[in-house]
N, C-alpha and C positions, 0 to 999 in steps of 0.2 A: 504493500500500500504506500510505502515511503518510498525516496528517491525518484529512478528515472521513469522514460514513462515505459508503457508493458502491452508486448504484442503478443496473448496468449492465443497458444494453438491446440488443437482436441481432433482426434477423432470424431466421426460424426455417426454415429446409429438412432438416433430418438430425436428428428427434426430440430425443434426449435427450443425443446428441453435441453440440449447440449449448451446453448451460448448464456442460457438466463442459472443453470448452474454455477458457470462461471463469475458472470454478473454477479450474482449475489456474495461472493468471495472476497474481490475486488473491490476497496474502496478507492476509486479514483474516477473523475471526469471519462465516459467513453465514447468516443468516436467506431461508428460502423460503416463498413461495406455489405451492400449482401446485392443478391439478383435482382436485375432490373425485375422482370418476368412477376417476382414477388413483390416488388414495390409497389406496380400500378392494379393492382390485387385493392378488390372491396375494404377487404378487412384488414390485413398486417399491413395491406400497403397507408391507410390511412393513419394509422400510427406510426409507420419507419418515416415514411415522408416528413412529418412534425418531427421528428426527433432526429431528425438531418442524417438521415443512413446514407450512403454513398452508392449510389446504384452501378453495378457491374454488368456488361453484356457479355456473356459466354460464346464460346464458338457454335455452340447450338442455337443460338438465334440469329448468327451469320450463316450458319448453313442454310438454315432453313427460308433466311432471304428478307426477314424483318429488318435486317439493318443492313448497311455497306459496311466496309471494311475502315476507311476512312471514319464513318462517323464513330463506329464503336472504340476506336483507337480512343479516339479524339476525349469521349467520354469516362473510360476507363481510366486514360493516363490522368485528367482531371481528378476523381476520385480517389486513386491511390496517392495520390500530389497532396489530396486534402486528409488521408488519413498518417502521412509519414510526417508531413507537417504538426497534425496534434499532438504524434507520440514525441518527435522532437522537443514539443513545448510540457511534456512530462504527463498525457496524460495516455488511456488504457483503450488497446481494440481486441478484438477477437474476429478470427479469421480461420475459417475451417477449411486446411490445404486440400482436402480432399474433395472438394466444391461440391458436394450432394451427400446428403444423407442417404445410409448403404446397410445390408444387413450381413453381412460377413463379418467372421470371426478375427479378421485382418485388417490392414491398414489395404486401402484401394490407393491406385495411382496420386500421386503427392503435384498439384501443380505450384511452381515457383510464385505466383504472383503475392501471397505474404512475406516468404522472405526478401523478394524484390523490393516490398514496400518497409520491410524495417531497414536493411542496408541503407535502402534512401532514407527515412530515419536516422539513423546512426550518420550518414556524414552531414545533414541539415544540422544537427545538433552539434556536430564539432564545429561546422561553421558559426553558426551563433552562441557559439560558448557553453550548451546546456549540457545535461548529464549523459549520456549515450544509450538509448533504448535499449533493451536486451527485449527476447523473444523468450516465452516461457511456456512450455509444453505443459499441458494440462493431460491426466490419466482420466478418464470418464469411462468405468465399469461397471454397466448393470449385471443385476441377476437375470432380468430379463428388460431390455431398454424398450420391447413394444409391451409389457406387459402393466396391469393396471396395480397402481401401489406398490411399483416394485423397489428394489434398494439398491443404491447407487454407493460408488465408493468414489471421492473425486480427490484428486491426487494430484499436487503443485511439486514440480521434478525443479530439479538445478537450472538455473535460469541457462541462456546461449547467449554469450557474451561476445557481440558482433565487430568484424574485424574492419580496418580502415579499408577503404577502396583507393585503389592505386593511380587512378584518377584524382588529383590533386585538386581540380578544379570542381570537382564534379559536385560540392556542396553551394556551390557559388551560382552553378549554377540553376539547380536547386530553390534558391533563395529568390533567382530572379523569374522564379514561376515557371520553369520549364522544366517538365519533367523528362528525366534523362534515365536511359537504366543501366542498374551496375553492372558490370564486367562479367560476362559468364561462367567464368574459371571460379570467382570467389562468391557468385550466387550458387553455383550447382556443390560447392563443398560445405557451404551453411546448411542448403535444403538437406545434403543426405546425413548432417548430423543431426539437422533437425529429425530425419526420417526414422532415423535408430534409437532418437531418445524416445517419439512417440510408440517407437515399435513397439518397445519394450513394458510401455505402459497399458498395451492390450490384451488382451488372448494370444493373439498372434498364435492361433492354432490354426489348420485346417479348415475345421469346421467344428461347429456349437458340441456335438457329442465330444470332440476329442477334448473340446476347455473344460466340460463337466468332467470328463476322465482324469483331466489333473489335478480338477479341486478334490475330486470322491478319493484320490492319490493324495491331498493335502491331510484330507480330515484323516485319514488314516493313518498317516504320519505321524499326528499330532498324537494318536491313540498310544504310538506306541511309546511315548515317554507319557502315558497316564495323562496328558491333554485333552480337552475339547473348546473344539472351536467356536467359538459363541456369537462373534460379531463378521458380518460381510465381509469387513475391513478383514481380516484373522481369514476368511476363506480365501481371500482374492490373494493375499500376502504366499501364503502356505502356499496354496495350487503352483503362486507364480515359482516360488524357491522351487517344487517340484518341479518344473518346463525346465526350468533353468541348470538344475543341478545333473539333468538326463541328456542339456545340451554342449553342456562345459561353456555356457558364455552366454555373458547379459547385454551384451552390446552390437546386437546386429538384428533386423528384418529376418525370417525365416520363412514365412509364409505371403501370399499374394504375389502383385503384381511387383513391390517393391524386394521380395526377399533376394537375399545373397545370392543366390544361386547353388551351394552346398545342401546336401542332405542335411535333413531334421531331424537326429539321433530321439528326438523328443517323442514326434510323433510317428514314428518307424519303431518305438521302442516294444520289447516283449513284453514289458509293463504296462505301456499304455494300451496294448489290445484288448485285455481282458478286460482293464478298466474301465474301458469306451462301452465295452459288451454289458457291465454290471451298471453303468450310469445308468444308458439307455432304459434296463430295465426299470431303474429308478423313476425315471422320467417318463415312462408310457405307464407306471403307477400314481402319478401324480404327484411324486418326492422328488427329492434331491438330495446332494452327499449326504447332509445334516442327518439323514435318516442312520448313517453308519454305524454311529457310534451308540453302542449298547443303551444306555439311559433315554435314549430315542424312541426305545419301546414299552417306555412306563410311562402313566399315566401322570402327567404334571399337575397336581391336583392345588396347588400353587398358582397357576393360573386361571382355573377354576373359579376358586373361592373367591381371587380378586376379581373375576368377571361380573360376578354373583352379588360382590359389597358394591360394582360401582353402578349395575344395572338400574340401581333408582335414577341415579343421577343421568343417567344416558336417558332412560323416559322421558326428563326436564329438560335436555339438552337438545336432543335430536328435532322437535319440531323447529327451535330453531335455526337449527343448521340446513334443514331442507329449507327452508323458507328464504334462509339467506343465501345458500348456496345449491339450492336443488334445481332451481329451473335452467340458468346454464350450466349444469354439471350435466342436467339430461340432454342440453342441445346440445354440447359439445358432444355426448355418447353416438346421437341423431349423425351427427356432419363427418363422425368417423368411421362409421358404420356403412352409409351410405354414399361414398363418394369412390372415384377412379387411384383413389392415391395407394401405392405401396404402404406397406404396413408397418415400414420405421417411417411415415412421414404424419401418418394418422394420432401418433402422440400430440402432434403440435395442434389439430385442432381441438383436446382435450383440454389442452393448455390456455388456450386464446380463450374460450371459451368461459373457461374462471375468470381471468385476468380480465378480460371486454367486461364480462357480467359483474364483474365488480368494482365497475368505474360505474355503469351504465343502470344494471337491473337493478342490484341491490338499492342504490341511493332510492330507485324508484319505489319501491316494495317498504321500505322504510318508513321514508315519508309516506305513504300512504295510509300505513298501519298508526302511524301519530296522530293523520287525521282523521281516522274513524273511531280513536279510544277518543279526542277531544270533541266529537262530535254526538261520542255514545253519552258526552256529560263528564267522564273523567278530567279532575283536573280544572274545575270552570273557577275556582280561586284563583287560580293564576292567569296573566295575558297568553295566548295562545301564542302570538309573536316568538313568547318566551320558549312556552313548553314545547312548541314544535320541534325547534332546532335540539334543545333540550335529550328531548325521545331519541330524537334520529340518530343521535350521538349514542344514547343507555343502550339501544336496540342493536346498533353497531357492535359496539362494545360485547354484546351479552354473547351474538352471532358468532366473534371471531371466538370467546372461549369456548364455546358451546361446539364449535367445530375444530377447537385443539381439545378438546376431552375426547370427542368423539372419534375421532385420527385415534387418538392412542388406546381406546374399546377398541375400534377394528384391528388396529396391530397384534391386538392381546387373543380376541378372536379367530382371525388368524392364525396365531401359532397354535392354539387349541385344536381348529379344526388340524391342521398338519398334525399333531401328537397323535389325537384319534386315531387319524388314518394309518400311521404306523403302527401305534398299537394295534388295530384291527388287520392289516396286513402281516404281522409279525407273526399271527398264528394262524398263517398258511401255509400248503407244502411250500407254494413257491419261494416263499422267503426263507425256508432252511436252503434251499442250493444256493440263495443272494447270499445268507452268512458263510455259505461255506465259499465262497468266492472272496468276501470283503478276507478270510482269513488266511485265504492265496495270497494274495494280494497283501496284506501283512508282511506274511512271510519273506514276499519278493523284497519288499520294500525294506523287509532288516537285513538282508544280505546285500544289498544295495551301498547300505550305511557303512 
């Protein structure tokens, strides 16, 4: 938050949840780019527009013949000129190199245009004295990133502390408004350290069975020094040490379009087969690793009883919470449900959908219910003047606690409903051949050590 200013970068899998992640981290001034295409858009577009986003044209709307080649130039370099310029002057963007939200277990093709834009960064700032931007790789790991209330693990790596351009002029020029771009040789060796640090902050598996084989490889792990893994963070950490320890190295792309090009000891390994075989099963049972570990199959009667002491409160709570937030929680469900978008972009209209509704409906729904208790006679001691604004504020107020109790009943629910179901799977045949797998699988994993 201190110092210079900050061009973070993330993988993209869960639309428009990936940048407002970061957003919320970052305390500094931000400056954005994102798709024209989304700009002039009903709905994000009329808020990116206000809040000065820098619109980008993609080679997909020159192919396709919406623009010339000249104008999109023309545009682009303007934009980026205006986003190297704010980080120079120290303040924060976010820029997803991989330009589309994607549902693979990898990093997709990496395009240069953020690192283009910090380098120009970094030499605007040496010419005007200021601090030097650095670029700061952000990890963004769901459990499931298209799935509803899922858990996210967001991870700020060692900043990339960006090198002079050999171009001596080239901040000067810069300054006199013309956007110039750096040198190839020292953009293409930033982007591919940029490449490696975000590798490494992925899955960077294959595919989704092979990252669940690593974590159900993690929690096992953990087993064997009398461990269990309790928090996201603790699965995503563990799974990774396992990729990592099967690959001899933390510092390179394995998979996708950007990997090394060497064999993946990782996911070739005799460990990881069986593993991928017993996740699966886990996951077409409606589990995950978490299931592995012994105490998974008793009943948490701890979560129970607190379910049970806070359900008064949840009857008190709940009408408010539909009322403040039900009606865009269900249009958002409506617009993602029903539309042409791929299924990592369907997050974002979940999302918009609160955020809109609660600039928009909620005030609306508010104020209304103030003037029908003031109308029912409540309250006629006081100037209505008063008591309206008054309400709209308690109502506010009552809405946002009443949908933080509520959040944390469903989290608690939630894991119940999971216990149940292991317990009730746990005394099936099937799940004796799953423990006698998890305890292969052990086994491997202490000769391994």
């Amino acid at each position: 938050n201190d110092g210079p200013g900050v061009l973070a970068v993330a993988w993209h899998t869960a639309g428009l949840i990936d940048p407002v992640l970061i957003v919320l981290k970052i305390n500094k001034p931000f400056v954005f780019a994102g798709r024209q295409d989304v700009l002039t858009g009903p709905i994000i577009g009329f808020w990116g527009r206000r809040m000065g986003v820098q619109p980008l044209l993609r080679q997909a709307e020159r192919m396709r013949g919406f623009v010339d080649d000249e104008v999109a130039t023309r545009v682009n370099n303007a934009s980026m000129l205006t986003v190297a310029s704010k980080l120079a002057h120290g303040q924060a963007s976010i820029l997803l190199p991989e330009g589309h939200s994607h549902s693979e277990s990898h990093i997709i093709r990496l395009r240069t245009g953020p690192v283009r834009s910090a380098l120009n960064a970094a030499a605007l700032a040496r010419e005007i004295g200021n601090d030097v931007p650095v670029i700061l790789p952000v990890g963004l790991t769901f459990r499931d990133p298209h799935a509803w209330f899922s858990e996210v693990l967001v991870e700020f790596a060692e900043p990339i502390h960006l090198p002079q351009l050999p171009d001596k002029n080239h901040g000067a020029k810069l300054l006199a408004g013309e956007w110039v771009e750096p040198d190839k040789e020292t953009t293409i060796t930033v982007r591919n350290e940029m490449r490696d640090r975000l590798g490494y902050l992925t899955p960077d598996a294959p595919d989704i069975d092979t990252w669940r084989a690593w974590l159900l490889l993690g929690h096992l792990d953990a087993g064997l020094t009398g461990k269990r893994l309790t928090t996201w963070q603790q699965e995503v950490l563990n799974g990774r040490a396992i990729r990592d320890k099967m690959r001899g190295s933390t510092n390179k792309v394995w998979q996708g379009p950007e990997a090394c090009g060497e064999e993946d000891l990782a996911a070739t390994s005799e460990l990881t087969e069986p593993a991928r075989k017993a996740a699966k099963t886990l996951h077409e049972m409606g589990l995950d690793a978490r299931a592995s570990h012994p105490d998974s199959t008793k009943i948490n009667w701890k979560n129970i009883v607190l379910a049970l002491v806070l359900t008064p409160l949840i009857v008190l709570a709940l009408p408010f919470t539909i009322v403040g937030n039900g009606i865009q929680s269900l249009f958002g469900l409506l617009l993602a449900k029903f539309n042409g978008e791929a299924v990592d972009k369907r997050t974002t209209f979940h999302m918009m959908s609160i955020v809109l509704g609660t600039v928009f409906i909620r005030p609306l729904i508010h104020f209304s219910t103030a003037l029908v208790l003031l109308r029912m006679g409540f309250f006629l001691e006081y100037s209505a003047y008063i008591m309206a604004p008054t309400l709209v504020i308690f109502l506010w107020i009552i809405t946002d606690v009443s949908a933080f109790v509520c959040r944390g009943f469903l989290r608690i629910t939630i894991d119940i409903r999971r216990n149940i179901r292991t317990y009730s799977l746990s005394h099936t045949k099937s799940w004796d051949s799953l423990r006698v797998e998890f305890d292969n699988l052990s086994e491997m994993l202490g000769a391994l050590k």
